[in-house]
Structure formats: structure tokens, C-alpha cells
Residue frames relative to the residue before (quaternion, step in Angstrom):
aa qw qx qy qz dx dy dz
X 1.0000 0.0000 0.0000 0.0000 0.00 0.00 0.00
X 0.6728 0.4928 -0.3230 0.4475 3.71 0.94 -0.80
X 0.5317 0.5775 -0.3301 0.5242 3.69 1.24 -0.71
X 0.6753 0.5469 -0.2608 0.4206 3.20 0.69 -0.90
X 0.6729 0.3471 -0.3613 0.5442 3.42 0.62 -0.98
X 0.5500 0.6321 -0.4136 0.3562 3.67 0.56 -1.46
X 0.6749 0.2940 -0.2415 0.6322 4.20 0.82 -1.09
X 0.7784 0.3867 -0.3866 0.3084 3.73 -0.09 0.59
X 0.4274 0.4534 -0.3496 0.6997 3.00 1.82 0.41
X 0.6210 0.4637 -0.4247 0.4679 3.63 0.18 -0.46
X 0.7360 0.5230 -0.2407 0.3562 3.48 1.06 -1.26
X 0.6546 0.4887 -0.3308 0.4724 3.27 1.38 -0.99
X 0.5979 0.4530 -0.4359 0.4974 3.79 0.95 -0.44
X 0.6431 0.3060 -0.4908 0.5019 3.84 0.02 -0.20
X 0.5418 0.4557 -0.5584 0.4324 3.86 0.32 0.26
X 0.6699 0.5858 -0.2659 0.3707 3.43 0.71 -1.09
X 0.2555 -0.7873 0.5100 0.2341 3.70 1.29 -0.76
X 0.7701 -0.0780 0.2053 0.5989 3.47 0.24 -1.45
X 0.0410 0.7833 -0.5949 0.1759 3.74 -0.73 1.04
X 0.2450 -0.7130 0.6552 0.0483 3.70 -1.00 0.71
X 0.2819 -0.6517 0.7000 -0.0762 3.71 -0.70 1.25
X 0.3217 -0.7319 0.5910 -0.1073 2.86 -1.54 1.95
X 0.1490 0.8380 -0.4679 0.2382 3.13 1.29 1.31
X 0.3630 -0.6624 0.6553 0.0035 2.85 -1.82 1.66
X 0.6893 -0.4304 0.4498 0.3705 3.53 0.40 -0.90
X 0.6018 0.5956 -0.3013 0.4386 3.51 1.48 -1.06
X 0.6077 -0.4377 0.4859 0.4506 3.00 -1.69 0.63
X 0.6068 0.5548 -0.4849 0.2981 4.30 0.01 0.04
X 0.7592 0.5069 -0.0426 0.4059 2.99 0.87 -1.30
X 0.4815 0.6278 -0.3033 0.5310 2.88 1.66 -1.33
X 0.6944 0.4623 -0.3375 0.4361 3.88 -0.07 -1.81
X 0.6420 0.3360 -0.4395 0.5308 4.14 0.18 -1.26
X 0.7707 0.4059 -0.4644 0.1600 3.64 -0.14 -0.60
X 0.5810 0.6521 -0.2760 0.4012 3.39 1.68 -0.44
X 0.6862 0.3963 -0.1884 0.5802 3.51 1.38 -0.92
X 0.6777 0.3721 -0.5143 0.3711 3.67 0.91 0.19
X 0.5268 0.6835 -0.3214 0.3898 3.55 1.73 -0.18
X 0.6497 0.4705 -0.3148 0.5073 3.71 1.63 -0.51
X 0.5845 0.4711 -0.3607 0.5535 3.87 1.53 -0.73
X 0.9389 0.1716 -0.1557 0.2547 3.54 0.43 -1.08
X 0.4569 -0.7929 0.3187 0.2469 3.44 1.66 -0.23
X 0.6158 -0.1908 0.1176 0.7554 3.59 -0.02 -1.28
X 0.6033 0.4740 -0.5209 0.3742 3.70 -0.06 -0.26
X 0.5867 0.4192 -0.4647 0.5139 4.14 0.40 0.42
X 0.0144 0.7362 -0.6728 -0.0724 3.57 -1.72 0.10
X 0.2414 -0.7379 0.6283 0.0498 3.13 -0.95 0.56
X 0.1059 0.8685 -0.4797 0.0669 3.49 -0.92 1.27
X 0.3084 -0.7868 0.5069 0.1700 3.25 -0.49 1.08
X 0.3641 -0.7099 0.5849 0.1464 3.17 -1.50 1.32
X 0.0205 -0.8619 0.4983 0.0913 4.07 -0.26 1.16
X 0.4503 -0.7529 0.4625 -0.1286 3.21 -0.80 1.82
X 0.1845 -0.5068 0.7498 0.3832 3.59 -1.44 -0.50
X 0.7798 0.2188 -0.4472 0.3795 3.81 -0.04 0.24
X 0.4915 0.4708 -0.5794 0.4484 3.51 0.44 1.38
X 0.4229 -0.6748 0.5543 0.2419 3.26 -0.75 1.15
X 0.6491 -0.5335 0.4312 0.3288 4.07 -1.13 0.63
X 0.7580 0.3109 -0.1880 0.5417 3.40 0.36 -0.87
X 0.5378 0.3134 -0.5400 0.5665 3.84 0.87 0.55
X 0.5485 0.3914 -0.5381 0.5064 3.95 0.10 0.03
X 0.8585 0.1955 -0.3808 0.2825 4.07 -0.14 -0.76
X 0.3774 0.5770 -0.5715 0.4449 3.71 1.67 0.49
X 0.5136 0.5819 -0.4362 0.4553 3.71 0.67 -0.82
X 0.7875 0.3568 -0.2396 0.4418 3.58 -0.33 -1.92
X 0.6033 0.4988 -0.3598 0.5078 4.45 0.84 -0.06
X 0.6599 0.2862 -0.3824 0.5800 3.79 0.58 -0.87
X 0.7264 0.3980 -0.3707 0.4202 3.77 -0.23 -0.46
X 0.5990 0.2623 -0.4775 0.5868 3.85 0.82 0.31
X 0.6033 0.4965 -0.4796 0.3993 3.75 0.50 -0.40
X 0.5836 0.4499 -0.3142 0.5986 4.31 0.94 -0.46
X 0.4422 -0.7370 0.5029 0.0919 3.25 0.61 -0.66
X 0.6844 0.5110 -0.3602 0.3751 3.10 1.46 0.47
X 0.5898 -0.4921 0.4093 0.4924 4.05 -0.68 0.87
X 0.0572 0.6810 -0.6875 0.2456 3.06 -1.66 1.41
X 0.2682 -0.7750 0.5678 -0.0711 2.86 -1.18 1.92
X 0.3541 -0.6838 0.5955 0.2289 3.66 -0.98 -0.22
X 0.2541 0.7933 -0.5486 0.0714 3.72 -0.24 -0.23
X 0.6183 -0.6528 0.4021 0.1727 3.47 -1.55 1.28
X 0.0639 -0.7936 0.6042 0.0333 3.65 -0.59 0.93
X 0.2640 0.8469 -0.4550 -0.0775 3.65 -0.69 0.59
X 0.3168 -0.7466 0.5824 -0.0549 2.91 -0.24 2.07
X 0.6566 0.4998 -0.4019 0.3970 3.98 0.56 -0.70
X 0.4265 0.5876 -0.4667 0.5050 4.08 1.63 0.41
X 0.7434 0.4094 -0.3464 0.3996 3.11 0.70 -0.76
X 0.6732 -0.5563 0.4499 0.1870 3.75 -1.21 1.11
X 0.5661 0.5646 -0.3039 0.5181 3.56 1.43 -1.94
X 0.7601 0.5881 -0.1533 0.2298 3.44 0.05 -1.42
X 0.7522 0.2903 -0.1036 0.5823 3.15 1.04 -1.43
X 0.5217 0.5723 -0.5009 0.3865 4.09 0.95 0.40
X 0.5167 -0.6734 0.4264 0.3127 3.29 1.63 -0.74
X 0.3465 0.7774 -0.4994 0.1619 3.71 0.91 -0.25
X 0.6431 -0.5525 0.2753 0.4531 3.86 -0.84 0.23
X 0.4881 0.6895 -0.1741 0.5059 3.13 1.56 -0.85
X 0.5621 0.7071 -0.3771 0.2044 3.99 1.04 -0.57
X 0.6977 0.3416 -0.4082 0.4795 3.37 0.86 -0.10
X 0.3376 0.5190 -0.7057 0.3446 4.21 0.93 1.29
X 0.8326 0.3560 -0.3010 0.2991 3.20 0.44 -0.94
X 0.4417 0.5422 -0.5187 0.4917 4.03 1.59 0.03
X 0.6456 0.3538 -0.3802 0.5599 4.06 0.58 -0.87
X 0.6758 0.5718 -0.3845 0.2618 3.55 0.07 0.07
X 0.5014 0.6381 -0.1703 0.5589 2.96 1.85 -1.15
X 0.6654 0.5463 -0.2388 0.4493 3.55 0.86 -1.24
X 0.7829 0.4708 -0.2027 0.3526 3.39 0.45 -1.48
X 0.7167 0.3377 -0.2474 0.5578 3.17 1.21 -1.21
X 0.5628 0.5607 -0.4317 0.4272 3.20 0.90 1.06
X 0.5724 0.6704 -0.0841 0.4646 3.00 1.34 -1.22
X 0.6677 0.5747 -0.2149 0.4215 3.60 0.85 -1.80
X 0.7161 0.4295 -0.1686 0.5237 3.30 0.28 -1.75
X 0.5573 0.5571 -0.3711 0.4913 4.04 0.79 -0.05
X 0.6512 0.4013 -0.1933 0.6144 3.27 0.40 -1.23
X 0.7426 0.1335 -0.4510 0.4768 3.77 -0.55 -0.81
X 0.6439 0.3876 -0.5804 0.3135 4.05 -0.22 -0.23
X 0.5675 0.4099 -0.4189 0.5783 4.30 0.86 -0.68
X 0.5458 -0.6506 0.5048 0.1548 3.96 0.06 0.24
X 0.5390 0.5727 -0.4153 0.4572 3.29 1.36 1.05
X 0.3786 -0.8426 0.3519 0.1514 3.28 -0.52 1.54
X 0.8237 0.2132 -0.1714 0.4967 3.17 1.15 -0.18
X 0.2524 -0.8355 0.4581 0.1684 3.51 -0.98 0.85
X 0.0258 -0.8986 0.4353 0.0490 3.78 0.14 0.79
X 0.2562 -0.7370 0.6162 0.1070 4.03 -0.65 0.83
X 0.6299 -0.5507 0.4849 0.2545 3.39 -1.87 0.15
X 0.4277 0.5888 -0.6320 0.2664 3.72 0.68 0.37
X 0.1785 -0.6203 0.7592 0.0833 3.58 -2.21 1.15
X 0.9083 -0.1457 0.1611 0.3574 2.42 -2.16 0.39
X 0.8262 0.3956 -0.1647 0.3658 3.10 -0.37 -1.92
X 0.7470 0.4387 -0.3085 0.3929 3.88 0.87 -0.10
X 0.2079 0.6232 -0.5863 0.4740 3.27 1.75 0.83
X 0.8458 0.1107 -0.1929 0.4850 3.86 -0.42 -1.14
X 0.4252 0.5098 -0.6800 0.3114 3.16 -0.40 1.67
X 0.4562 -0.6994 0.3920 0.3860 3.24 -1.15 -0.43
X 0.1305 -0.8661 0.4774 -0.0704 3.54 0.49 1.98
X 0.0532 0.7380 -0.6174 -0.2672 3.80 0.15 -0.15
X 0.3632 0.6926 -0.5396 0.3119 3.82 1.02 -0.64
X 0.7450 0.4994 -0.2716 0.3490 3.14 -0.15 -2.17
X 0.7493 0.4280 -0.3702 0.3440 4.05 1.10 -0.43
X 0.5473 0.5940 -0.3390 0.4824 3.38 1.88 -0.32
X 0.8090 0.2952 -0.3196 0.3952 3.52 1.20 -0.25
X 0.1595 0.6506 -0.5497 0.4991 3.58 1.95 0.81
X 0.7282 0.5152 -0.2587 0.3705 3.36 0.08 -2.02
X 0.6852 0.5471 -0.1425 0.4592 3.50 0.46 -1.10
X 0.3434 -0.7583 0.4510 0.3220 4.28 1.07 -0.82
X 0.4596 0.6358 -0.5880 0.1968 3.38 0.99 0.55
X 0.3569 -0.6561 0.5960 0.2949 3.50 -1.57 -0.45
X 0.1669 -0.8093 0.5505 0.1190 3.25 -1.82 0.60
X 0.3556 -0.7696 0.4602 0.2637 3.01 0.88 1.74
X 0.6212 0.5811 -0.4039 0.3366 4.08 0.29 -1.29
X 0.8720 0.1252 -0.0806 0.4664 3.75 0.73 -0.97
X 0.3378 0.6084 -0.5047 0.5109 2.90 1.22 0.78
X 0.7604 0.3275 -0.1347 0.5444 3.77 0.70 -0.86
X 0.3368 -0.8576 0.2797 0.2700 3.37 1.65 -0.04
X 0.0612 -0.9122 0.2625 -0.3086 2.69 0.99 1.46
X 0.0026 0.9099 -0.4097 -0.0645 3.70 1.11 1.10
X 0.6797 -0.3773 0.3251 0.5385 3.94 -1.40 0.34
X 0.7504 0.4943 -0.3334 0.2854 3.67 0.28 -1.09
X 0.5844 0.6368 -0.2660 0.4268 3.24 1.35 -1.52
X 0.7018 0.4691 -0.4204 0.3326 3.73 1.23 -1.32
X 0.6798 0.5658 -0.3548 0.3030 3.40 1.07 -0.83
X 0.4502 0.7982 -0.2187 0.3351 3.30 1.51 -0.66
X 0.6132 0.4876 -0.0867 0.6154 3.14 1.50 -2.32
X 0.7172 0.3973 -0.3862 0.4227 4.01 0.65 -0.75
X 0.6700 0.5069 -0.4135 0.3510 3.40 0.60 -0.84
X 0.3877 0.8289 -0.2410 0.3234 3.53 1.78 -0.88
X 0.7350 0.2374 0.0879 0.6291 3.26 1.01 -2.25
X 0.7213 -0.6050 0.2938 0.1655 3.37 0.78 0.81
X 0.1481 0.8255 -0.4842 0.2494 3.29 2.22 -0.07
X 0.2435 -0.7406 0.6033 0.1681 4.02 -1.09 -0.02
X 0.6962 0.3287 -0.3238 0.5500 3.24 1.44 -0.15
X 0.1276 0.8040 -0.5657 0.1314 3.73 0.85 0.42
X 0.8033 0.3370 -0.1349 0.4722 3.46 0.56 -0.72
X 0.2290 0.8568 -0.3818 0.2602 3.48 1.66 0.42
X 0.3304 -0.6897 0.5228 0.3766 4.06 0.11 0.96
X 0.4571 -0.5312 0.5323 0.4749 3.94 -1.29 0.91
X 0.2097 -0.5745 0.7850 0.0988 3.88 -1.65 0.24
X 0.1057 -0.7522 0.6477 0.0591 3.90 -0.52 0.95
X 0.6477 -0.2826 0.4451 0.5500 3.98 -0.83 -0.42
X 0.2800 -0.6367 0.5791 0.4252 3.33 -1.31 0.74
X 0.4298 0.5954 -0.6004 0.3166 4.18 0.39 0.12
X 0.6060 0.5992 -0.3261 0.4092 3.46 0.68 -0.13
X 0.5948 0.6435 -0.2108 0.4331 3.15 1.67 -0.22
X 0.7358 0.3725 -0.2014 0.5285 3.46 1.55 -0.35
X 0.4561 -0.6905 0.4003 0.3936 3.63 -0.58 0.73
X 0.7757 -0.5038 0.2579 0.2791 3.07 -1.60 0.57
X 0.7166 0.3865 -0.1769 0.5530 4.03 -0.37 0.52
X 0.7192 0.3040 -0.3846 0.4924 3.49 1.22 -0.01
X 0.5273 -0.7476 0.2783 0.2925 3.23 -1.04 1.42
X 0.3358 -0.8155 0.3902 0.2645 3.72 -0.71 0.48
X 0.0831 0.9064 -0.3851 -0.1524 3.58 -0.69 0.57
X 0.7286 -0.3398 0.2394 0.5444 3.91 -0.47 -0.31
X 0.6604 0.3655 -0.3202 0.5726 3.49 0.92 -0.83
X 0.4785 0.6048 -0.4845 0.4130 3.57 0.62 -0.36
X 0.6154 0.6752 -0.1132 0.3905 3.36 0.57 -1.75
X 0.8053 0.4341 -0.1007 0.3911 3.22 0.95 -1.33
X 0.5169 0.7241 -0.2226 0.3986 2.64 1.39 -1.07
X 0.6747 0.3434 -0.1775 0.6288 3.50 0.77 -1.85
X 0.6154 0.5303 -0.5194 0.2654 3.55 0.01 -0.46
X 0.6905 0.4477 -0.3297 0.4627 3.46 1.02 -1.28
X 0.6137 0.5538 -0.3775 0.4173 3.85 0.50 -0.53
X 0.7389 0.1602 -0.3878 0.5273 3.31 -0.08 -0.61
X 0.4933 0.5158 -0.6132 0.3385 3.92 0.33 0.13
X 0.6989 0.5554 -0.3149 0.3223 3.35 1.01 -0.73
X 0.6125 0.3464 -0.2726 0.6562 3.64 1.63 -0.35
X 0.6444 0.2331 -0.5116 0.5184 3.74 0.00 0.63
X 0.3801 0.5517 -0.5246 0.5253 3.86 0.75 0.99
X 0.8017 0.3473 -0.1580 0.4601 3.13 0.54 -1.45
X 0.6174 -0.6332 0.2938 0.3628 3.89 1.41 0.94
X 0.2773 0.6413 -0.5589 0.4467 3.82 1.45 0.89
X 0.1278 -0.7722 0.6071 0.1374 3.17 -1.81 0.17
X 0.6262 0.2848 -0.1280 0.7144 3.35 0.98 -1.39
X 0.2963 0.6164 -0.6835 0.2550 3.67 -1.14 1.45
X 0.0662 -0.6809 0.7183 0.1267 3.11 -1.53 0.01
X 0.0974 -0.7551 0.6126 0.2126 3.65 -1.32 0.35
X 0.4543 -0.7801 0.4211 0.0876 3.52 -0.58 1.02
X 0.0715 0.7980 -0.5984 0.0031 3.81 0.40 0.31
X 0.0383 -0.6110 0.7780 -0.1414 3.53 -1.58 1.70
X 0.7613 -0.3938 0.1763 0.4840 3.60 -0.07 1.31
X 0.8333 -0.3637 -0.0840 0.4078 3.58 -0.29 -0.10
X 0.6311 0.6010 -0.3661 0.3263 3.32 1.20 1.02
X 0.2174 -0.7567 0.5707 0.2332 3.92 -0.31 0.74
X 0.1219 -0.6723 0.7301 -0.0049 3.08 -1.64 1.05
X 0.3617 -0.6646 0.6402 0.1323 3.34 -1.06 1.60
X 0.2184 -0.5148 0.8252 0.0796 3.16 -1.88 0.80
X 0.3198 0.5985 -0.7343 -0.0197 3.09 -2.20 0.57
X 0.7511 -0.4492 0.3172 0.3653 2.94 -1.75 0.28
X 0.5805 -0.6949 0.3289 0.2683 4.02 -0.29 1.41
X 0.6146 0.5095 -0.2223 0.5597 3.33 1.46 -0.69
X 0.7311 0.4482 -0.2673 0.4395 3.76 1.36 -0.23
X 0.5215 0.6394 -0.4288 0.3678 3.40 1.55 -1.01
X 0.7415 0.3408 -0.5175 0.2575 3.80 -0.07 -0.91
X 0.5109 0.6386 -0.3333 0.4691 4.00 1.18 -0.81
X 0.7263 0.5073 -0.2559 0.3869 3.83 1.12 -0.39
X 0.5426 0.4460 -0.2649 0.6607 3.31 1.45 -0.87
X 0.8352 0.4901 -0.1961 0.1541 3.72 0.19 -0.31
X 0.6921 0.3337 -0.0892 0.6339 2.30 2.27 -0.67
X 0.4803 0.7138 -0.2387 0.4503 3.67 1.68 -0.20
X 0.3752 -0.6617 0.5742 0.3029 3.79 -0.52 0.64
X 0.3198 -0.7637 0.5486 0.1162 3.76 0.10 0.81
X 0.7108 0.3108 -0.2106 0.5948 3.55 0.03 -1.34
X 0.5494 0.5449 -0.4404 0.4553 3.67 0.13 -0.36
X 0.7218 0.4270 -0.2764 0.4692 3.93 0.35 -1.68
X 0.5445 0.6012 -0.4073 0.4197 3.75 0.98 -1.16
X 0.9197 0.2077 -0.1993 0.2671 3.17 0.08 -1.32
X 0.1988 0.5734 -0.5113 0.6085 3.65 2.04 0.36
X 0.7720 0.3231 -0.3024 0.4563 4.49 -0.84 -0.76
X 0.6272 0.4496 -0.3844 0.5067 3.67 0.90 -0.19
X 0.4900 0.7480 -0.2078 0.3965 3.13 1.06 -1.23
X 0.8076 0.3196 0.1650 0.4673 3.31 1.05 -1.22
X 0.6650 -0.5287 0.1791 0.4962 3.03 1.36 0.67
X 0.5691 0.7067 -0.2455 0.3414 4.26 1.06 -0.55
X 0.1757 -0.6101 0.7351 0.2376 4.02 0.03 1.09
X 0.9087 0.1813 -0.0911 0.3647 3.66 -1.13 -1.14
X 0.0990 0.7196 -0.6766 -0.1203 3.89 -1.22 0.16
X 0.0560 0.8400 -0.5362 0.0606 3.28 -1.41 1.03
X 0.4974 -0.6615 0.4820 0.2877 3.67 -0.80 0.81
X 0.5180 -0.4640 0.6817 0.2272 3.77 -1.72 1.08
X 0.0003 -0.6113 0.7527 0.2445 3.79 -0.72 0.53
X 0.5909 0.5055 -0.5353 0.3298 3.77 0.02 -0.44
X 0.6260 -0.6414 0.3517 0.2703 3.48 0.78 -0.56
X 0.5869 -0.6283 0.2774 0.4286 3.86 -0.71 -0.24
X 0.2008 -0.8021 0.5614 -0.0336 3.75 -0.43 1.18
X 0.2843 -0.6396 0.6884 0.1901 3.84 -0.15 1.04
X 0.8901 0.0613 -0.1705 0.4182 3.47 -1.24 1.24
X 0.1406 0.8067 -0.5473 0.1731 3.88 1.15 0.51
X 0.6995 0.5143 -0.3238 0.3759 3.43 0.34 -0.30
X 0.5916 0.5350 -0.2449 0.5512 3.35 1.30 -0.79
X 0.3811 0.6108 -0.5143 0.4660 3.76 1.39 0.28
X 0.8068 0.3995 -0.2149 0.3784 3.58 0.25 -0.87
X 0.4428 0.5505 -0.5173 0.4830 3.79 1.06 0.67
X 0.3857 -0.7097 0.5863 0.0625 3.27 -1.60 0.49
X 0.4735 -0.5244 0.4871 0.5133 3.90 -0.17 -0.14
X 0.7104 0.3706 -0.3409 0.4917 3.64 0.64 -0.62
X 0.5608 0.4739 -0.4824 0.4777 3.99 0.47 -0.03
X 0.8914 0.2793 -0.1152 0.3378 2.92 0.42 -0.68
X 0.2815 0.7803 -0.4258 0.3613 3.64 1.53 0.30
């Protein structure tokens, strides 16, 4: 079944001929960008969108896996923090970050002569709540991944397959995703989390999140890691590193880390 999909993605890019790839860096994007580089070669591209909610070192993992595939990769400015929608935070905030992108993105591609613009959404991110994925419907991109139905597990599966080295790469969403809905985001915000969790993937973490509610950070980890963290972790040290950085209060998730935790607090009516 994985072969299968793996040759119908291959197939849908030689339909495509030429195709530009909305590539962040993630293991999602990463995989379409590798398999449109073996169908199309130079006739693919891969472009990174560069942000304040992309942490530096996820742009130069990006700019390394895309020379490691071997396919041409650009960088280009996106600036969604102009936009008022965006930076209030509504639940809705990544239509108007995937908007920013696309109506960036589009006019790129049709001036490089590439008819079709295609991004890293799978299967499994159909039955979330994505508003993005409707700004780039709206917009004519494609998501080869769930189009061929293509689930989170299956992608890692297809990388480990082709030898990817980051197959097992923890996902790394925008840090705007880090603040609950309705509080307004800014650059120092941004920064803020950026420098913290740099400070716990220092300290040899991977899968984390730092949570920011006005002036407090709440660590996420994996439940199976938290009691080994408090025990083995220079506490008073981390405190004053998250002060350091802009943070009155810091506190640990006992429940643990939850990819999309924030999206706990919508309702069918918020979100109708």
C-alpha cells in the first residue's frame, strides 16, 4: 500500500511537469519536496517563506535538507505580522498566515513559469482544524500528501523509505501557534518563545513546546519525560535563563505535550 501511494505521487508530479513546493523544512514538505525533485529535477523549486515566527535554525535545517535532495531553493519574505487579522490572534489566524504565503507564493510561480503551486498538508490534517489549508484551496494550490491520502505516519514511513535522515524529525509548527487565541501576537513575543525552547533543545530535548499566556511560559513535554526533567535539570538556572528573556512566571504541563493543545479550547460554535 505505501509503494503504491509512493508511485502515485511520483505520478501526479510527472502530470504536474513543473511545480513549486511550499517548503518549510518539516518532515511534510520536506518528503513532497524530495519526490518532486526525482519526477521533476530542475523543473521543481522549493521556497522558503521567512517570518518572525520561524525560528533561524528551522530556515538553515530547511536550506541543508533541500541541498541534501538536491533540489533549487529560494527563501523569500512573507509579512503577515502587517496584517492587523493575524497579529490579534483570532482562531482563524493561520487563513490569513496561509494567505500571506500564497498570495505570495502564486505570483512567484506564475512569473518562474510554474503552473502549479503544491504545500505539505496530509491526510491526517484534513480532520483538524486548519483554516490555512482553506486559504490555499482558495488560492489553487495542491496537496499532493492528501490528495493520495497520505497520513502523518505513512509520511514518515515514505521518508525513512528514501533514506530521508530527518524522518523522525519532531513536527516544529510556527512559534505563533504558541499563544492562545485572542492574545495579540508580537515580535518580541515571538522572540521570547523562540529563545526558550532554544534553550531546551540545548539542554538535548526535542519534542517540546513553550506556551506563552501573557507573561507566563508553560513547558510541554513528553509525560514519560517530565519526571527525569525536574530531576535532572538545573531548575533555578532555567528560571532565571525564561526571565532572562522577557518571562515573569515559568511552569511545567503536568499533563504533558499535546501537538495542537490550544485547539482544545474551541467549540463547534467558535469555530462554525
Amino acid at each position: 500500500m505505501l509503494l503504491q501511494k509512493l508511485e502515485q505521487l511520483r505520478a501526479l508530479f510527472a502530470e504536474m511537469d513543473r511545480a513549486l513546493i511550499a517548503y518549510s523544512g518539516g518532515i511534510d514538505s520536506t518528503l513532497v519536496a524530495k519526490i518532486a525533485f526525482d519526477v521533476l529535477g530542475d523543473r521543481a523549486l522549493a521556497v522558503t517563506a521567512v517570518s518572525p515566527s520561524l525560528l533561524p535554525e528551522d530556515m538553515e535545517d530547511a536550506r541543508i535538507q533541500a541541498a541534501e535532495i538536491g533540489i533549487a531553493h529560494e527563501m523569500v519574505q512573507t509579512h503577515e505580522m502587517d496584517n492587523p487579522n493575524y497579529r490579534s490572534n483570532p482562531v482563524n489566524r493561520c487563513y490569513f498566515c496561509k494567505s500571506e504565503l500564497h498570495d505570495t507564493l502564486k505570483p512567484l510561480a506564475l512569473e518562474r513559469g510554474y503552473p502549479y503551486v503544491v504545500d505539505g498538508v496530509n491526510a491526517d490534517d484534513l480532520s483538524d482544524y486548519r483554516p490555512g489549508i482553506q486559504a490555499a484551496k482558495e488560492r489553487g494550490a495542491r496537496s499532493p500528501l492528501a490528495e493520495v491520502g497520505v497520513s502523518k505516519l505513512e509520511v514518515r514511513e515514505l521518508s525513512k523509505s528514501l533514506e530521508l535522515p530527518w524522518w523522525d524529525k519532531p513536527a516544529q509548527p510556527c512559534l505563533s501557534s504558541r499563544f492562545p487565541y485572542g492574545e495579540e501576537i508580537t515580535i518580541a513575543k515571538l522572540q521570547r518563545v523562540g529563545q526558550a525552547e532554544r534553550y531546551l533543545r540545548k539542554l538535548g530535548l526535542k519534542t517540546l513546546r513553550v506556551r506563552s499566556a501573557g507573561d507566563t511560559a508553560r513547558i510541554e513535554l513528553p509525560v514519560e519525560q517530565i519526571q527525569d526533567f525536574v530531576q535532572t535539570t538545573d531548575l533555578e538556572n532555567l528560571v532565571s535563563a525564561f526571565k532572562s528573556f522577557g518571562f515573569i512566571y515559568v511552569t511545567l504541563d503536568l499533563e504533558g505535550f499535546q501537538s495542537g493543545k490550544l485547539n482544545q479550547v474551541l467549540s463547534i460554535s467558535s469555530i462554525a
